[in-house]
C-alpha positions, 0 to 999 in steps of 0.5 A: 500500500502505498504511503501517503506523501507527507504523513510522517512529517504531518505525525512528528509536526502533530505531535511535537506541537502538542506537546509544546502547546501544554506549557504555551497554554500554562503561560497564558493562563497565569497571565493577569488580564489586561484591561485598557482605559479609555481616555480622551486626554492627549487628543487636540480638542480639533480631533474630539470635535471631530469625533463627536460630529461624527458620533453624532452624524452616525446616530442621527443618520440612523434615526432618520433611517428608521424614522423613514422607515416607519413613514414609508411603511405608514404610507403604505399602510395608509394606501392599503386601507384606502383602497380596501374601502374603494370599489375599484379593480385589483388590477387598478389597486395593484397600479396605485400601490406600483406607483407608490413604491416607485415615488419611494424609491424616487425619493429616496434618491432625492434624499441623497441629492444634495441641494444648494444655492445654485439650485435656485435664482433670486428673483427679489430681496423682500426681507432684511435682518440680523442674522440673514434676509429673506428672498423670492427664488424660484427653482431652476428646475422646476420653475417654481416660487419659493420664500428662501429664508437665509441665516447666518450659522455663526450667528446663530452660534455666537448668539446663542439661537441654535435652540431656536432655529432649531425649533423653528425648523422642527415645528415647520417640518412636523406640520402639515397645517393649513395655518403653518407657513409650509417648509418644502426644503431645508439645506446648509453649507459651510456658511448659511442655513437655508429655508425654502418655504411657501411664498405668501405673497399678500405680506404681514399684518404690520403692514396692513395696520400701518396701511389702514391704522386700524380694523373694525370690529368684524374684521378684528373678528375674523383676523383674531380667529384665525389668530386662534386657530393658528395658535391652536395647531402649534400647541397641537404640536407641542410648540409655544411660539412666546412672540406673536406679533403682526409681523409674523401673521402672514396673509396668502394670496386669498386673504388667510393668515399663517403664522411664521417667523420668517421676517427676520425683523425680531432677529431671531428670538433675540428677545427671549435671551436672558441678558437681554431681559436684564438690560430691558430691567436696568433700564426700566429702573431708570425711566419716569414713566410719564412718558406719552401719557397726554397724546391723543389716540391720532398721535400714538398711531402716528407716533408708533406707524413712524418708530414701527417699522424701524423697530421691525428691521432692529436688531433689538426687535420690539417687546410690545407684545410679549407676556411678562411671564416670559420676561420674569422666566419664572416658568410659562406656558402656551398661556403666553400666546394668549397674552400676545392675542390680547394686545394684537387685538387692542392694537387692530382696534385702537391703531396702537399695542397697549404698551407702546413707547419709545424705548423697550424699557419704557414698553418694559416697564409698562408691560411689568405693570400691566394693572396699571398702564393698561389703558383704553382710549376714550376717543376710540370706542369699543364694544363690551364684549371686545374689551372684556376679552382683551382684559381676559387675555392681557392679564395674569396667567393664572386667570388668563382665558385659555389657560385651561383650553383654547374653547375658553377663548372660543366661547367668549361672546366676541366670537359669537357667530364665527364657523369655527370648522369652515373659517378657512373656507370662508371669504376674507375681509382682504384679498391682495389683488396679484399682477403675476406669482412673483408679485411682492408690491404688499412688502416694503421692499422699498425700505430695505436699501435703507436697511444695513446689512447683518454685521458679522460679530467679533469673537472674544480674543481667543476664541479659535475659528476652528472650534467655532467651524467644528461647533458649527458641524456638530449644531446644525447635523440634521438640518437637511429637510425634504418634504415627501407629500408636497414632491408628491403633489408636485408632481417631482416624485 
């Protein structure tokens, strides 16, 4: 029989080796386990940034993974069960759920697509600010009309704002609500951030107030209904928005408001920052408080439509229309907003908000002492029921009406006869007469050339403008935003 090759080198390999491997494993046994400690010291602070940005952009990418996971299966879901109660052919339902999947293969591509400002071409600046301006655009692409709000991302961070631009962001993108400005499309590069939103091309409340002065009672009516319903639907979402004001009431090309923060007038929330509420109180205590007390309700209106639209283009903003509990930042809640309702109705019915001067610690300190500075025209006559709703509304928050539910506010007798379920239906009292899709005659873009651009802020000495670019990653991951129901609808997907 003839030997296999090798074998007997195999047998001495085999066996030499297990006999060497017993003391090996003896060793190894009696070896102390060796543990490591994780440190970061002795990493530059450039590569903990990056690491972190990075830890960061792995967890994000696969919540937002899952999370569009569940939306697609949603979506499917919700297909299925309309079809189920439908009468037509298996073959047509078969068709309508092919369809869906190919818009959600298209959009899933679509998220990989990376967009930038190269995307769309500026047709008009129609709004200036602290931090950034707001622009008609219109997609190179598709052709369509588009508000493109910009701001600048080391602002935001030198102001201390990413929370609230990040809020404002997240609420825009969970609703889909007919009183909520509507967010398309989101998207950053190394300077700005960018908001692609509906265009409402019948401008904001401000202005028409400066235009007409003052409303009637109906009018008022049907504005601060809306107001409330519009109020309504960012509580739904679990937001508070603290500052309502005219300036963020956007009216559409049939008449309707939405609210936004789009005006880029307020800076940004700047007003809800704490230093800037103790500067409004030093200043307050340095102020006689006899100031406008003798003017007649024409020369309020006239004073405040002179300093207004200044006030708007600040950089300070204006507090007139703030609740105090938000200035003590003691705690508050949605309550706040209806604060701001009370005094936008005073100021559509008089010409002027309740709280109006000069300064902001003037506005400050009356705001602070609401019982006693709280003071109705006699030369601008009112209904009961209209005053007794502002008094239920700028008050404290405790009684304040709608503390407890917004049908407190519903069922006030001011509103009596107001269709609640088909207000939006319904005709406004102002409809912007449009020549084309690109109209922007009802914003004062006239005044912006008198406006001076955003100064960008000097960091304190020291502050390394590499951390502030790292910073700036790590804030804003997640920003990116594309709607699937409106690329449905347009036809994109």
């Amino acid at each position: 029989m003839q030997s296999q090759p090798f074998s007997s080198f195999d047998q001495q390999t085999s066996t030499s080796s297990s006999s060497s491997s017993l003391p090996s494993l003896m060793t190894q046994q009696q070896q102390p386990d060796v543990s490591f400690v994780r440190s970061t010291q002795g990493f530059p602070r450039s590569a903990l940034d990056r690491a972190a940005a990075a830890k960061l952009r792995l967890e994000h990418n696969y919540k937002v993974s899952l999370q569009q996971a569940i939306e697609r299966n949603q979506r499917r879901v919700d297909l299925e069960k309309r079809l189920l109660q439908e009468h037509g052919s298996q073959e047509k339902k078969n068709r309508q759920l092919q369809s869906l999947g190919r818009k959600e293969s298209q959009y899933l591509r679509l998220q990989r697509t990376r967009l930038g400002l190269d995307d769309f071409v500026t047709v008009k600046v129609i709004g200036k600010g602290a931090f950034g301006e707001v622009r008609l655009v219109q997609a190179g692409d598709t052709g369509k009309i588009y508000a493109m709000k910009t701001l600048r991302k080391s602002e935001m961070l030198k102001k201390d704002q990413l929370a609230h631009v990040k809020a404002e962001r997240d609420v825009l993108a969970e609703s889909d609500s007919p009183w909520v400005t509507q967010l398309y499309f989101s998207f950053q590069d190394t300077q700005y951030l960018y908001l692609i939103m509906e265009f409402l091309p019948g401008g904001d409340l401000m202005t028409m107030l400066i235009k007409y002065d003052t409303f009637s009672e109906p009018v008022t009516r049907f504005y601060m209904a809306e107001i409330v319903l519009a109020l309504e639907a960012v509580h739904k979402l679990g937001f508070i928005h603290r500052d309502i004001k005219p300036d963020n009431i956007l009216i559409d090309k049939d008449g309707h408001i939405k609210l936004s923060d789009f005006g880029l007038s307020t800076g940004f929330h700047k007003t809800h920052h704490s230093q800037y509420y103790q500067r409004l109180l030093e200043g307050a205590q340095n102020t006689s408080g006899t100031e406008s007390i003798h003017l007649s309700t024409k020369e309020k209106i006239a004073t405040w439509k002179k300093n207004r639209r200044g006030l708007a283009y600040s950089t300070v903003g204006t507090p007139d229309y703030i609740a105090p509990e938000i200035f003590l930042q003691k705690g508050y809640g949605q309550e706040c907003d209806w604060w701001s309702l009370g005094t936008i109705m005073f100021e559509c019915l008089c010409g002027y908000p309740p709280f109006c001067s000069d300064n902001p610690h003037e506005t400050y300190r009356k705001i602070m002492n609401w019982r006693e500075t709280l003071i109705f025209p006699d030369d601008q006559p009112i209904s009961r029921e209209a005053e007794d709703l502002i008094r239920r509304l700028v008050c404290d928050s405790e009684y304040r009406l709608g503390r407890l539910s917004v049908d407190e506010i519903k069922a006030h007798p001011f509103f009596y006869g107001v269709n609640w379920e088909t207000l939006r239906s319904e005709p406004s009292p102002y409809v912007p007469q449009l020549t084309s899709i690109t109209d922007t005659s009802h914003f004062p873009t006239e005044e912006l050339d008198s406006v001076p651009e955003a100064v960008e802020t000097v960091m304190p000495q020291g502050y390394q403008s590499d951390t502030v670019n790292a910073q700036k990653d790590l804030a804003f991951v997640g920003y990116t935003f594309k709607r699937f129901d409106y690329l449905t609808r347009k036809n994109i997907l």
